[in-house]
N, C-alpha and C positions, 0 to 999 in steps of 0.2 A: 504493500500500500504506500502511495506518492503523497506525503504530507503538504495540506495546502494550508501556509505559517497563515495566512491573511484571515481565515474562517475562524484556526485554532487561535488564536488571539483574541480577534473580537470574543468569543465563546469563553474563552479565558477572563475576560472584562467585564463580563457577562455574571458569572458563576457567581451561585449562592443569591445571587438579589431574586427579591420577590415576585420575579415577574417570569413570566413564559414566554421561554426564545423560540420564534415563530420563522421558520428557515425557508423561504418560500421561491420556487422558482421552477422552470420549465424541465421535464420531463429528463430523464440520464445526463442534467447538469451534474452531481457528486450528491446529494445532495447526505443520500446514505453511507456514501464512503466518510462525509464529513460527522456523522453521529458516529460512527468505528473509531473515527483519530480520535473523537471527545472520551469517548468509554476507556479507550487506550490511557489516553492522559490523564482523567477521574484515575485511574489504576495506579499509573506511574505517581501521581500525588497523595497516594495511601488510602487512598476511598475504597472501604471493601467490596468485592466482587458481589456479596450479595445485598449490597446498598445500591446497586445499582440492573434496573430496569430497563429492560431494551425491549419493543413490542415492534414487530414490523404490520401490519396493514393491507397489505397488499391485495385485492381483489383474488387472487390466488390461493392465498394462505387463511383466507376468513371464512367460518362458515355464515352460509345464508343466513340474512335476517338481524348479524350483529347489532344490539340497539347500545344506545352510549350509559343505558344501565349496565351493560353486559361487559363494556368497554370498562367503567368505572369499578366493576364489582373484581373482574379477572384482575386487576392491580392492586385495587384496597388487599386482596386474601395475600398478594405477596409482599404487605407490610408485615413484616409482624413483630416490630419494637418501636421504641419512641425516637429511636437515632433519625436520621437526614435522610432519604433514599433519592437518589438521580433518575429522572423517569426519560428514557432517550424513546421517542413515539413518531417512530417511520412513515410516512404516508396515510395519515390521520386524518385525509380528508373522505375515507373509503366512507367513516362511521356516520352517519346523519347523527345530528349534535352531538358534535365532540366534544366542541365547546361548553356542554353541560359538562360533562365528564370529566374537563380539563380544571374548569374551575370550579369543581367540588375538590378534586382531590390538592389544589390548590387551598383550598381552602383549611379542609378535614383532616389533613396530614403535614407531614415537616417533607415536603417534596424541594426540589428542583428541577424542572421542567423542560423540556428541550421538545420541540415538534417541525418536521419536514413535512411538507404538501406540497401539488404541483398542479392547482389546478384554483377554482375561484374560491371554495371553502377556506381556501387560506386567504384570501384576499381581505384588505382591512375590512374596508365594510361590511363584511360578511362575517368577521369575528367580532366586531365590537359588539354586536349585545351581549354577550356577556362576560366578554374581556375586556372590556373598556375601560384601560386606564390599568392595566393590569399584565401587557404584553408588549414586545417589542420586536419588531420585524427585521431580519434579517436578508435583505435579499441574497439570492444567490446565483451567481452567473456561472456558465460556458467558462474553461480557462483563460484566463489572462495570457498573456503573452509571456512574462514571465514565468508563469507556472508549466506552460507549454514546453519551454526551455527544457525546466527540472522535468516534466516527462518524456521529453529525448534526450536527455544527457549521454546516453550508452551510442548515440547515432554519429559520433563526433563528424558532426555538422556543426559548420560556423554560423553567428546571429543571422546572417542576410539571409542564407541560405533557408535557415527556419523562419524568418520573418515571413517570404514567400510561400513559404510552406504552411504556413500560421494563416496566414490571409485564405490559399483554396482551399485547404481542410476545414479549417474553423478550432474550436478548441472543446468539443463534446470531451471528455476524458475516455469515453470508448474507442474514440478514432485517435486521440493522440497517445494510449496504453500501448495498441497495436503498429502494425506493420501493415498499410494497408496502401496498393494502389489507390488514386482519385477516384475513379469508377466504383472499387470496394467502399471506399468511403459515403460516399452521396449516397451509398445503396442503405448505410447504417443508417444514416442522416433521416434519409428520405421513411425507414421504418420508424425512427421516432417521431416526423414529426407526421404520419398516419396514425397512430397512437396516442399522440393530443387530440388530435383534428377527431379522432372518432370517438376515443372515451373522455375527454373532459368539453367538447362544444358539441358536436354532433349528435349523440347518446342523449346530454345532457338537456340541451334545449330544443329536440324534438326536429331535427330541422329533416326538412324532406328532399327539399330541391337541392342535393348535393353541389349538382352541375353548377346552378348559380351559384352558390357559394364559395364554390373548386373558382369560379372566376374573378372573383370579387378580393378573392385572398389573392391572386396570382398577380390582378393592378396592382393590389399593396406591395407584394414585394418589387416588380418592376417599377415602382417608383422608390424605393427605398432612398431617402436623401432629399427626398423633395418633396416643397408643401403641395398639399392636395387637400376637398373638401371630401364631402359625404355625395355634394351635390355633382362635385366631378364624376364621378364612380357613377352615379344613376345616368349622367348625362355619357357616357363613357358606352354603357351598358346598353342605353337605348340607339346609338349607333351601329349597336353590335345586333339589334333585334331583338334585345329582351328587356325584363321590365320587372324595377326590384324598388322600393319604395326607399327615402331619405331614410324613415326609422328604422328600414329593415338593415341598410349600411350601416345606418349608428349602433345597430343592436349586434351586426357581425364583428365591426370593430372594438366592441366594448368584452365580446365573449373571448377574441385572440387574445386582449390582455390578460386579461382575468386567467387565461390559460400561459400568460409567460411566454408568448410566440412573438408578441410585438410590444415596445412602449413606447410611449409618447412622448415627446418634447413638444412642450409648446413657445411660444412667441414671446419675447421678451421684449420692449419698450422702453431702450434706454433712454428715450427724449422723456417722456411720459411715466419711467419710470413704475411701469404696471407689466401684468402678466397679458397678454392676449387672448381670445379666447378661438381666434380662426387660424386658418392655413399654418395647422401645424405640419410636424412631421411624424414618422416611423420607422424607428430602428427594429430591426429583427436580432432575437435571443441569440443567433449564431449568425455568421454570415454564411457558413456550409447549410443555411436552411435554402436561402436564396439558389444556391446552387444543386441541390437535391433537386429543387423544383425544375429550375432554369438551362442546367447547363453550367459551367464557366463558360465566363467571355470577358478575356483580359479589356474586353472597353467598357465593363461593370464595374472596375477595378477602383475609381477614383470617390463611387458612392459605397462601396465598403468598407474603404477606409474613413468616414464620415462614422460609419458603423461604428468601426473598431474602436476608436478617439473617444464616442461619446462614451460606451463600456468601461471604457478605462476611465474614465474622469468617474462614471458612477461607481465604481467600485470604489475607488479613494474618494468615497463620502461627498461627493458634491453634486447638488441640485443643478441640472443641465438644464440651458432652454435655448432658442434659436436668437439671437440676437437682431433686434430693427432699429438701425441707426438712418432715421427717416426714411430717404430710400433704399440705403445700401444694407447689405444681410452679413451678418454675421454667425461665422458659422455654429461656434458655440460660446455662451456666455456659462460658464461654473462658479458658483456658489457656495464658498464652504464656511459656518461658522464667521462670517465679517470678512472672508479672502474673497478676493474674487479675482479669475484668470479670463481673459480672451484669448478664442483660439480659431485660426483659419485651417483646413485642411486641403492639401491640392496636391496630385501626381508628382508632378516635376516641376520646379524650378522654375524653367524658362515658359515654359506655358499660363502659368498663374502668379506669380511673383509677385508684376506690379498691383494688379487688382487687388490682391489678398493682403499685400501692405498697406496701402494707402488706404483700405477699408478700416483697417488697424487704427493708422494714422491719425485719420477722422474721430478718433474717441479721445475726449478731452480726459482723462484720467491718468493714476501713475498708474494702475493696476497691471499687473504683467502682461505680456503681449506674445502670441507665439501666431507662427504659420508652420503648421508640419504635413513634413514634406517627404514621396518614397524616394528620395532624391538621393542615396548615400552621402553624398560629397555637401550637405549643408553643413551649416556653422555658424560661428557670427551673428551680429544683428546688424538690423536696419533703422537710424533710426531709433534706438529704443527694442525694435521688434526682435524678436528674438527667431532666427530661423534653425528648426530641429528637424534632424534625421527620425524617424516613424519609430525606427525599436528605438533612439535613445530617450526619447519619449514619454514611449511605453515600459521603459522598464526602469525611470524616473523615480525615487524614494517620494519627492515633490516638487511643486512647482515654485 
């Protein structure tokens, strides 16, 4: 097992407070690999092997009809002292109200709590009743770029080599574990992400007309990187001969997130100094999702890195949104805590350079300023701007 420090730490920061760490994210992200490192580490810091509770969930391993009495009752029996017990609760969104379950024995016992889902039952909304104020969400992505690294170390392949490689793969830990042709790959890809698509939205919310919605996903990803509405997508559709209503787009794009396939960045107002609430964007959980679907095609290459950029800035804690500096777009504005960074992203160099500085430029602030770039040979600044090579970037402590 490939330890990911970034998960084991927060989870580390984490331990013993009163609240229920909620590990939330798209299907054969780690997500259960990361409850193993926890149980490991509870161990290596002296916490007895039977103070600690691991329950997997899984549709597989449940019998029919589990109710979250059943869920609560099969854990209370394996209390059976007044000591701390660690409850690690794998895929907890199989049980309809977990969330009763969760916070009784939250309540009723000396627990510490830990739960993975990958689907909308972990979505905040949908826990706040009765953990409101009570739980703290951890998202959980696809591999980082550096973590990708550590799982080819054995391949001695140098950074570019893997940054490439990091870009058409993606970073599922099933496809960066293995040895896998591109073709073998997409083919992994493409099984997980029919496995969201059919048991957490399709299953879930009754839907019939596949076909439309096989197409309405397929616009999303061929736009990745770019704003679009609700009303695009109908207007898109009825060119095409077919006919899907504004809510029925709001209600497919609301069910992908909720499922961890897509999130949102919205529009920022640096004049105005407000959130927006149109023409945002949509990044995808992996960019090897896009690809499953699509194909590679090296002239996609410059909106996956958009992808990539934004995941990394969310993982190191920062609130992403698209930047609008009157007319001019900004590619991402991050938010961490009272920091704040801008950042341009564009292929090469010589093709986008002046546009993506001088957008920079335009912002009257000291706040740092980047353009990155799959340029190898950047450096320096401009200006103030600061121009970075794509892995040094990404594999950046901060900014």
């Amino acid at each position: 097992m490939i330890i990911r420090p970034y998960y084991l730490g927060l989870l580390r920061t984490f331990r013993d407070v009163p609240l229920v760490k909620v590990l939330a994210g798209i299907r054969r992200c780690g997500k259960s690999t990361i409850l193993e490192m926890l149980r490991d580490d509870l161990l290596e810091s002296n916490v007895s092997a039977d103070h600690i509770i691991s329950m997997r969930y899984t549709s597989e391993e449940l019998d029919d009809g589990m109710t979250d009495k059943d869920m609560y009752k099969s854990i209370k029996d394996k209390i059976t002292d007044n000591g701390r017990y660690y409850l690690l609760l794998d895929e907890i969104q199989e049980i309809p109200g977990w969330e009763k379950a969760v916070n009784s024995l939250l309540e009723n016992a000396d627990t510490d709590i830990y739960v993975t889902g990958s689907n909308a039952r972990l979505n905040a909304g949908e826990i706040s009743t009765y953990l409101s104020g009570r739980y703290v969400s951890i998202p959980v992505f696809p591999l980082s770029f550096a973590e990708y690294i550590t799982f080819q170390e054995a391949k001695d392949k140098v950074a570019k080599e893997l940054l490439h490689e990091y870009i058409r793969m993606g970073g599922f830990p099933v496809v960066a574990s293995g040895s896998f042709d591109e073709g073998t790959a997409y083919q992994i890809v493409e099984g997980i992400y029919h496995s969201v698509i059919t048991s957490d939205i399709i299953r879930r919310h009754n839907i019939t007309n596949f076909d439309l919605f096989n197409r309405v996903v397929k616009y999303i990803v061929e736009n990745v990187g770019k704003t679009f509405s609700a009303n695009a997508i109908v207007k898109f559709l009825k060119g095409e001969g077919r006919s899907l209503s504004v809510e029925s787009v709001y209600n497919y794009l609301e069910w992908l997130e909720k499922a961890f396939v897509i999130y949102r960045c919205q529009r920022y107002d640096l004049q105005g100094k407000s959130v927006l609430k149109t023409q945002e964007k949509f990044y995808l959980a992996d960019a090897s999702l896009k690809y499953c679907i699509m194909g590679f095609n090296p002239k996609s290459v410059a909106a996956m890195l958009e992808n990539i950029v934004y995941f990394e800035l969310r993982r190191k804690g920062y609130e992403v949104y698209i930047g609008k500096n009157e007319t001019k777009e900004i590619d991402f504005v991050a938010v961490r805590r009272g920091e704040r960074i801008y950042v341009q992203v564009c292929r090469n160099l010589p093709e986008g350079s002046d546009r993506e500085v001088a957008n920079l430029l335009e912002i009257r602030d000291h706040y740092p300023k980047y353009v990155v770039t799959l340029d190898e040979m950047a450096g320096g600044n401009i200006n103030g701007v600061r121009i970075v090579y794509l892995a040094d970037f990404l594999l950046r402590d901060a900014y």
